[in-house]
C-alpha positions in Angstrom: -60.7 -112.3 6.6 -64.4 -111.9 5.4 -63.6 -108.2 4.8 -60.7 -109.6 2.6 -63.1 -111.7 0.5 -65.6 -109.0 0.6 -63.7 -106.4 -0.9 -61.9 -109.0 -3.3 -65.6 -109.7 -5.0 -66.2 -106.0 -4.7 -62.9 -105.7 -6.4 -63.5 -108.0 -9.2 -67.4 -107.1 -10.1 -66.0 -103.8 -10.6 -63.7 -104.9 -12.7 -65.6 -106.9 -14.6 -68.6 -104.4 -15.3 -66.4 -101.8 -16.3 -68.3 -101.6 -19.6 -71.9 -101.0 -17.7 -73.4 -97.9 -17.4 -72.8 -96.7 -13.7 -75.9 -97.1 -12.4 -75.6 -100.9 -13.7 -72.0 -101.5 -12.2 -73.4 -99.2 -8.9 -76.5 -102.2 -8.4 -74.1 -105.2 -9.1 -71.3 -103.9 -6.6 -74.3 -103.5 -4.0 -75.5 -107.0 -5.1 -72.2 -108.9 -4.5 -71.6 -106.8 -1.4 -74.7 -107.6 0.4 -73.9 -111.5 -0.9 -70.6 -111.2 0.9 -72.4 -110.0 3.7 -75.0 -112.5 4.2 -72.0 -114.9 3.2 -70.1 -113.4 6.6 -73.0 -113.8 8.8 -73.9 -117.0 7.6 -70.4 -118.1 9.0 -70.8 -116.3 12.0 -73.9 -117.6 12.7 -72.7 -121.2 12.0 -69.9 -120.4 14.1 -71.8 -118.9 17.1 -74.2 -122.4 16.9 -71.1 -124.7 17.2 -70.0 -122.6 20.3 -73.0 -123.1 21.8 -73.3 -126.5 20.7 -69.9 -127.4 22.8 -71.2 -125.3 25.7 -74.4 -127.5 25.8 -72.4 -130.4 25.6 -69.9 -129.3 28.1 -72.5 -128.3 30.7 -74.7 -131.4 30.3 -71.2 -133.6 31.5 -71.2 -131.0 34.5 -74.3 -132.2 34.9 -74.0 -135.9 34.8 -70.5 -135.6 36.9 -72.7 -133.7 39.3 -75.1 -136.4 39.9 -73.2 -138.8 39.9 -71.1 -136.9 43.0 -74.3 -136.6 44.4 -75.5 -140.1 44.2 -72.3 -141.2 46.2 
């Protein structure tokens, strides 16, 4: 899906700077590109902290079940 998006804004900058020179329209494709980029691993990163998030959590219930077993 972020490929999708990607190329949609590629898509539409080029579009849109179809007047500019093509060194102009060449730096603003490369611009929104590497914004859809950092947009992509932005979301993957945010992603990737809620798994471990819910890992953590997960494995600090282990945890507590454990002792608790243990205590018995």
């Amino acid at each position: 899906m972020t490929k999708t998006i990607a190329l949609s804004l590629v898509l539409a900058a080029s579009l849109g700077l179809a007047a500019c020179s093509k060194e102009e329209a060449h730096n603003a494709v490369n611009a929104v590109d590497n914004a859809a980029d950092n947009a992509a691993n932005a979301a993957d990163n945010a992603m990737n902290a809620a798994v471990n998030a819910s890992s953590n959590v997960a494995n600090h219930v282990d945890n507590v079940v454990d002792n608790a077993a243990n205590a018995l």
